[in-house]
N, C-alpha and C positions, 0 to 999 in steps of 0.2 A: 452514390450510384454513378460508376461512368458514364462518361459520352455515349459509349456506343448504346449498353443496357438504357439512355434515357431514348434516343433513337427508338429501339425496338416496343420501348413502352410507349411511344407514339402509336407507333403503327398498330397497337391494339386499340390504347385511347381513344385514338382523334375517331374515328370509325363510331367506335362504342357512345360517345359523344352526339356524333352528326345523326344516330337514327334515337337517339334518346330526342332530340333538338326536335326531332322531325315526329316522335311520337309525343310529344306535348302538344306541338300544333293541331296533329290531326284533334288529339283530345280534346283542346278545345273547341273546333269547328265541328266537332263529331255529330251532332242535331243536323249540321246542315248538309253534311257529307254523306249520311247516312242516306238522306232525300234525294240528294242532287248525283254524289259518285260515290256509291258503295264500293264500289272496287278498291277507288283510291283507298277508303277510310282501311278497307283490308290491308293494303298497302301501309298504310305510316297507326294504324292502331290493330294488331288481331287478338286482339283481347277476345274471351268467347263470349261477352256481353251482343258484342258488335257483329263478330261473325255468326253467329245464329239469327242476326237482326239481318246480315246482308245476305245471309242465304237463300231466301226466295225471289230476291231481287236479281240473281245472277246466274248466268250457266256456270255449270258444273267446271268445265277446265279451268277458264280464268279463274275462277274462286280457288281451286285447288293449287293452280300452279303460282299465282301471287300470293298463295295465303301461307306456301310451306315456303318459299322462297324469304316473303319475311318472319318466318317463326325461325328459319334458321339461319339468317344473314347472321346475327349477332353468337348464335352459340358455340362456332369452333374458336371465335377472339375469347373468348368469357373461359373455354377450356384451354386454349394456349396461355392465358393470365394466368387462372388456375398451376397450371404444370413449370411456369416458371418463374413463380414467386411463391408457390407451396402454402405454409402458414401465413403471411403477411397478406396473401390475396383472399385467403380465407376471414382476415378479422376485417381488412376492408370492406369485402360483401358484406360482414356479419353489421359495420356501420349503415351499411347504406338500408337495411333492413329494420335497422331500428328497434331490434330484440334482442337485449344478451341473451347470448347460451344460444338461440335458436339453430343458427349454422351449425356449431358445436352437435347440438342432439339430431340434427339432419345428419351429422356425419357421422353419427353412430347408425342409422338407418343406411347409409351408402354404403359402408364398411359388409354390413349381412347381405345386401341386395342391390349391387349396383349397376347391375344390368337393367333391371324392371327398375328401377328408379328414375333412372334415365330416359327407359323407353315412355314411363305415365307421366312424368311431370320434368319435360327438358329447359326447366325456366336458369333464369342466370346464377341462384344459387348451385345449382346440381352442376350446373357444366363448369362451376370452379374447383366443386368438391371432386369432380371427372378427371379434372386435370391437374390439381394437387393431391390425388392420391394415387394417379401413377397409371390412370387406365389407359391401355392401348388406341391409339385413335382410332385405328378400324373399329374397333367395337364401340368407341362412343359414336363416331359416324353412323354407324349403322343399328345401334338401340337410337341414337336421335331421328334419324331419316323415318324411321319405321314406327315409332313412337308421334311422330308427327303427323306422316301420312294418316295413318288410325285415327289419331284427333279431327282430322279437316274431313275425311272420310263419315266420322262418326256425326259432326257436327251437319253438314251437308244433308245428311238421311234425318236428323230432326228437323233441320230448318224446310225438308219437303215434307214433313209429317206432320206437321203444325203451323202450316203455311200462313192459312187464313189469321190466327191470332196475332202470329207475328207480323205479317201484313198490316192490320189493325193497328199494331204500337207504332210501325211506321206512320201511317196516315196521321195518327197521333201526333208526333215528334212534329210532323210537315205542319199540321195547324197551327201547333204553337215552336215552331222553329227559330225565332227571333229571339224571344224572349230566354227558349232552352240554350242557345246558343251565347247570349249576353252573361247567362250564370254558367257556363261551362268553363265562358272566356275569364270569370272573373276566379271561379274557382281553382282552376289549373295555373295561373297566373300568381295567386297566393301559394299555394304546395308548390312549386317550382321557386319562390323566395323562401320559405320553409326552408324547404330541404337545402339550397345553399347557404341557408344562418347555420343550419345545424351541420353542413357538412356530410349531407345522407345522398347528394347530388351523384345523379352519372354523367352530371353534365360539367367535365372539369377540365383543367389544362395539362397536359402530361406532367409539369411541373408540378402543380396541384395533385398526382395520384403520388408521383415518386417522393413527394417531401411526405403524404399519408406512410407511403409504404414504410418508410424510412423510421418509423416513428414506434 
């Protein structure tokens, strides 16, 4: 790989990297973020565990506009990796997933339907399979935007419709917040050494993707 192509695999890595760094964090302090700043934990985890947990906690805009801002910070990098490394960025994801075959039978599902694919589940596998198989960026931009919206949207009208239970788990969490947080820290601390013995990390040096890709 040249100079310049190691360059440009920077500028998707290091990124892809710094909110991967930043979603462990929140994972682990999520018990106490949950309690203390749900907004934040929206910000660095939107996992839909979390967001339906911070929904009653929160007005409407902030939740919407931090929650779609990070569900797609990461997905045009994920589809530009995708569209220009094609297959190689495809077996990479398929490592860090930790399933043979699975990307593979995803991509026969992309192949029939890749519009609605896009739009119900924009996670980092689809937006490689978006971009190594050649889909126009407007149309992945706008099945991801639209597809997203819908999710925060949808998730928002349960987390008002089931308030009071979810409420409850909170309260919950806050009682025993110490102790959930001490096994959060220890667990996400282990599966983040995991996944770098095994090599299933997003958390890499550009070096570290290009000598995978290369392989």
């Amino acid at each position: 790989m040249h100079l310049d192509d190691r360059a440009r695999l920077a500028l998707l890595v290091v990124p892809i990297a710094l909110v991967a760094v930043a979603s462990s964090i929140g994972e682990a302090i999520s018990p106490t973020l949950l309690v203390d700043a749900p907004l934040l934990l929206v910000a660095l985890v939107p996992r839909n565990r979390y967001l339906v947990l911070a929904a009653p906690q929160l007005a409407f805009w902030p939740f919407f506009i931090v929650g779609m801002v990070r569900l797609t910070l990461t997905d045009p990098l994920f589809y530009l990796f995708g569209r220009r490394h094609g297959d190689a960025a495809i077996h990479w994801t398929e490592r860090r997933v930790g399933a043979p075959g699975s990307v593979r039978r995803l991509e026969q599902w992309f192949r029939r339907a890749a519009y609605p694919v896009v739009t119900v589940a924009p996670n980092n596998l689809v937006c490689v399979l978006a971009g190594a198989s050649g889909m126009s960026i407007r149309g992945f931009l706008l099945a991801n935007l639209g597809g997203t919206a819908a999710r925060m949207v949808l998730i928002w009208w349960l987390g008002s419709v089931f308030s009071e239970p979810l409420l409850d788990v909170v309260e919950f969490v806050n009682r025993y917040r110490w102790i959930l947080t001490a096994v959060t820290v220890a667990v996400v601390a282990v599966s983040v050494w995991r996944a770098r013995r095994s090599h299933r990390s997003e958390i890499e040096t550009p070096e570290e993707v290009a000598e995978e890709l290369e392989t």
